[in-house]
C-alpha angles and dihedrals in degrees: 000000000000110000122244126238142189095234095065104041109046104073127118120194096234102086094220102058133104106193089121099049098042089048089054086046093048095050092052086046086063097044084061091049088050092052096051088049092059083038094060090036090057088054089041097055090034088059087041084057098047094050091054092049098048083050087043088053103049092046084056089060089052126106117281132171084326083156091048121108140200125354096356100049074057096056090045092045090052088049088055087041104052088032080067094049094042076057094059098044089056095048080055091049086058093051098052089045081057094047087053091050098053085059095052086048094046087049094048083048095050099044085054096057085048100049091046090070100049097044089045085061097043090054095051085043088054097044089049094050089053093048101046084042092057090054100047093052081047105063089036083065092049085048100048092057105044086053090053080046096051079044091059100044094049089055093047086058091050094051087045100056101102100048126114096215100101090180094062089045096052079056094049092048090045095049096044088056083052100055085042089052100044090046092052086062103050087042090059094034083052090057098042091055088043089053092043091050098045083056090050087048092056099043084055099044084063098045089041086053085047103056097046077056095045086043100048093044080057091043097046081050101048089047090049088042098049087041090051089043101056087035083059094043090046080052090048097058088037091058087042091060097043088049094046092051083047090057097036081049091066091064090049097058086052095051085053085065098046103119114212096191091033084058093048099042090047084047089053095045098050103049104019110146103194147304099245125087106216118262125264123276099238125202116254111196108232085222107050107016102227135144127237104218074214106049088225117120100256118216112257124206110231108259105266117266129227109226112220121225121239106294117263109265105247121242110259118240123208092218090051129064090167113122131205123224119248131208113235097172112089097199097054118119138174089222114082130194 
């Protein structure tokens, strides 16, 4: 398939006009703007970046597992560790997405300064073209009429040509050389314009031809440059990632090593209290005294009692009537149970 270029598809058929031309430069005008727009995107994700890894790095100076012992306090000292370092490779990342930016703003730059000229010269071309074109239609028109004046004075002869007033005749004559002669100059200052403008035409054809291949060339490297600049940022957040994983990795490996039973064993060694329960609290009965080996309250039999025999039979005295009661009954005792 043939390829397809500016300088052979932005033409119009009116001499004066510029369509062609404005719709190039607006295009181009767009291709700047687009350029400024990825410009801005790349500081807006570098400053997103920095402001991730400075949060990245103040989180890393936090408190974390600062009770913890052994293999495990390892593993979370290597996760604040390479959380730091995961910061300050994204505060690189940002950097570098400054650094591309600044590219993009020095081309842009650059393809301006080269554009300017050329516009510059376009425009003066333009102007020159209009102007050149006005007076040429002017003096068509100039032309055009002395030569329907020289017309009319030639058939003003003719009608004349019979008549005896040689007077009138010798003006008519007169007249009819004027108009000849002043057709004849605007016969000769027409073509001069036309030539003049047909040079200009050409000149500007070139230069016209010139600038679409200036532009497009401009055109073909902003597209390549804009392509290789988001490839390289795409690149950029790739190799952040992988070097990301390759310092998360790092705690991985020291998490491998984190020893469950090595934790609890050094824990054990460090702050071990003893190896003895302490002994059993046993029951000490308020009456005797004694210990139960168990602890537990043992069952006591009640202290034998010593029965007592039927109470003598006072004597009786003359002077007292008075009797004492007597206890019949042989289990009865004062102490109760």
């Amino acid at each position: 398939m043939k390829n397809l270029h500016f300088k052979d598809f932005f033409w119009n058929s009116d001499l004066t006009s510029t369509v062609g031309y404005d719709a190039i430069i607006q295009y181009l005008n767009d291709g700047k703007r687009t350029c400024k727009e990825v410009e801005d995107f790349m500081k807006a994700r570098a400053s997103v970046e920095e402001k991730y890894a400075k949060e990245l790095l103040s989180l890393s100076k936090k408190v974390c597992g600062h009770s913890e012992m052994n293999t495990l306090k390892r593993s979370l000292d290597m996760l604040k560790l390479q959380t730091e370092q995961v910061s300050l490779s994204h505060l690189q990342l940002a950097q570098n997405m400054r650094e591309e930016a600044k590219k993009l703003e020095d081309f842009k730059e650059k393809q301006k300064e080269a554009r300017k000229k050329v516009e510059q010269q376009m425009d003066a071309l333009h102007k020159q073209r209009s102007s050149q074109y006005k007076k040429t239609m002017d003096s068509k028109k100039t032309y055009d009429q002395k030569c329907r004046d020289k017309e009319e004075a030639d058939q003003n002869v003719n009608r004349n040509t019979n008549t005896n007033n040689t007077k009138h005749m010798e003006k008519l004559y007169a007249k009819a050389q004027q108009a000849k002669q002043n057709a004849e100059e605007a016969d000769k200052l027409y073509q001069q314009n036309v030539t003049t403008l047909g040079k200009i035409r050409d000149d500007w054809i070139k230069d016209h031809i010139k600038a679409c291949e200036v532009f497009e060339k401009q055109s073909v490297e902003r597209i390549n440059f804009l392509r290789n600049t988001v490839w390289t940022h795409l690149n950029q957040l790739s190799q952040q990632c992988v070097t990301s994983d390759e310092l998360y990795e790092e705690v991985r490996k020291s998490l491998e090593q984190c020893d469950i039973q090595e934790d609890i064993e050094h824990f054990v060694n460090l702050r071990q209290t003893g190896d003895k329960p302490p002994v059993p609290v046993v029951y000490e009965n308020f009456y005797s005294g004694q210990k139960s080996p168990t602890g537990a309250p043992s069952f006591r039999m009640p202290p034998p009692v010593n029965r007592r025999g039927p109470l003598p039979v006072p004597a009786q005295n003359s002077n007292d009537d008075s009797h004492y009661s007597t206890v019949e009954d042989a289990g009865y005792s004062v102490i109760q149970y």
